[in-house]
Structures are given as C-alpha cells and as structure tokens.
C-alpha positions, 0 to 999 in steps of 0.5 A, a space after each residue: 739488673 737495670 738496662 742500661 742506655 745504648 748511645 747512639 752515632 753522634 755520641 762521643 763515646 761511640 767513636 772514642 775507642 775504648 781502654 784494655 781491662 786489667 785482670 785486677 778491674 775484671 774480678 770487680 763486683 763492679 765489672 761483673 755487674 757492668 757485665 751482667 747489665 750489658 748483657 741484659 741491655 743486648 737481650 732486651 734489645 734483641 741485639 745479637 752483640 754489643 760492646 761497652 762504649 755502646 752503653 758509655 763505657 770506654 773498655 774493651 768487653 763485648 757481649 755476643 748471643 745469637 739465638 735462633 729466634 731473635 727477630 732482627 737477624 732469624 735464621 741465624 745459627 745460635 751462638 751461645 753467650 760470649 763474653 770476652 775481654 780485650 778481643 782481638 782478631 789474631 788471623 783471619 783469611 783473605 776471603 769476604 763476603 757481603 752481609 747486611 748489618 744493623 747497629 743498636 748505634 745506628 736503629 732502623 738503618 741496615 747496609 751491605 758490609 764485607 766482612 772476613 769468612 772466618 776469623 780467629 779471636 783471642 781474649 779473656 772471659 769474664 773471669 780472666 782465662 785467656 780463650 781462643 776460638 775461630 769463628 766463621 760466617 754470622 758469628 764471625 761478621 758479628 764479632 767483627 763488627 763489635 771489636 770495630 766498636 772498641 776501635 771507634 768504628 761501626 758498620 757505616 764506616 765498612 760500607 763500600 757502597 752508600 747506595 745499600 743504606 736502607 732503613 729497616 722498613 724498606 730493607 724487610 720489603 724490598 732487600 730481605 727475601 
C-alpha cells in the first residue's frame, strides 16, 4: 500500500471542503484501496485520525485509530480503527473542555482547542452500513476535528486564544506536564 502525500495549510484542498460518497463509489476497488492507503498514511504518521482532502482528495472519509503508544498523543484511551463515511455530528452536549491539538496539516504546532465533551456521530462504514455511536472525551475532540477537515476547517480556526500556538518542542517542555 503506498503512503500517500498529506497536504499541508496552504494547500487548496485543505480548505475546500469535500463531497458526499455514494454507496455506489464506496464498493469501488478504487475507494477501498483509497481507504486502505489512508489508513496506512495515518499510521505511518502517527496520526491518531485523518480526513481525505488531508491526502488531496475532495470526499467525506476519515480514518480514526487511537492506540496507546502512539507518541503524539500517549495516554490516550485506545480507539480501535474507524472509518466512516459521510460522518456527521447529529447531537452533542452543550459542555466543552480545553485540549491541545495537533494536525498532520499543520506539523510541529500544538493549540489549546474547546471541543464538545460528548458527541453522537452518524455515518457509513466502509462498506455502506449506516453506524451510529456517541463518542466522549479525546475520541470525541479527535472526531471533531477531523469532520472540521470535510468542512475546510482545522483546529486553527478553533482556537479562542492565539497566545496557546506553541510549536511542539516548546509545547513538550513547557505545556506537557
């Protein structure tokens, strides 16, 4: 499987937005292997998610895997690999909380980003069955913020404050304690 080229902020794509998937476009070998590669890139850059138009592809399908010795976000709680298509947020409550992000879009810079405690997510797997979960704390921020990039949006666009911008060596030495 190769690994694929993650845009970086600047690239139009990024902020483009991105299209719905047929059911017809998801049984593609095509869409499959599209699949299977983004997977593969997100792994190899220990991401913990990524959405196409990271990888210059205009369609709603993220990837989200959160294991527990991922080195840019330890001591997390595992997720196991989701893929959903078409993802939408259809409730969430009212409460936030602060977390740092990152971006495979955006390296070495980390930002302090409300996010929504709990969210409930509707989509397709990747073979078109129509899943519905609630998701709560990381899993719910790392949800959120990959649906953001199927809209144009990343966690820069979140942050409330500019002053928490840190890049990721002075985030490790000064802000993750």
């Amino acid at each position: 499987m190769p690994l694929l080229e993650i845009a970086r902020l600047g690239h139009p794509k990024i902020r483009s937005g991105a299209e719905l998937v047929s059911v017809e476009q998801l049984q593609s070998s095509a869409v499959q292997q599209f699949i299977d590669d983004m997977v593969e890139t997100m792994r190899d850059a220990n991401g913990v998610g990524i959405a196409a138009p990271q990888v210059q592809v205009s369609q709603q399908i993220i990837a989200i895997e959160v294991s527990a010795d991922n080195p840019r976000y330890p001591n997390q709680s595992a997720v196991p690999l989701t893929v959903l298509i078409n993802p939408k947020i259809i409730q969430h409550v009212e409460e936030t909380e602060n977390g740092w992000e990152g971006c495979l879009s955006v390296p070495d810079l980390r930002g302090l980003v409300p996010r929504w405690k709990q969210v409930n997510v509707e989509g397709l797997d990747r073979h078109g069955k129509l899943v519905q979960f609630e998701a709560q704390g990381f899993h719910a921020r790392v949800i959120q913020h990959e649906v953001d990039h199927l809209h144009g949006q990343v966690f820069l666009d979140r942050l409330p404050d500019l002053k928490t911008l840190t890049h990721l060596r002075e985030y490790e030495q000064y802000w993750n304690r």
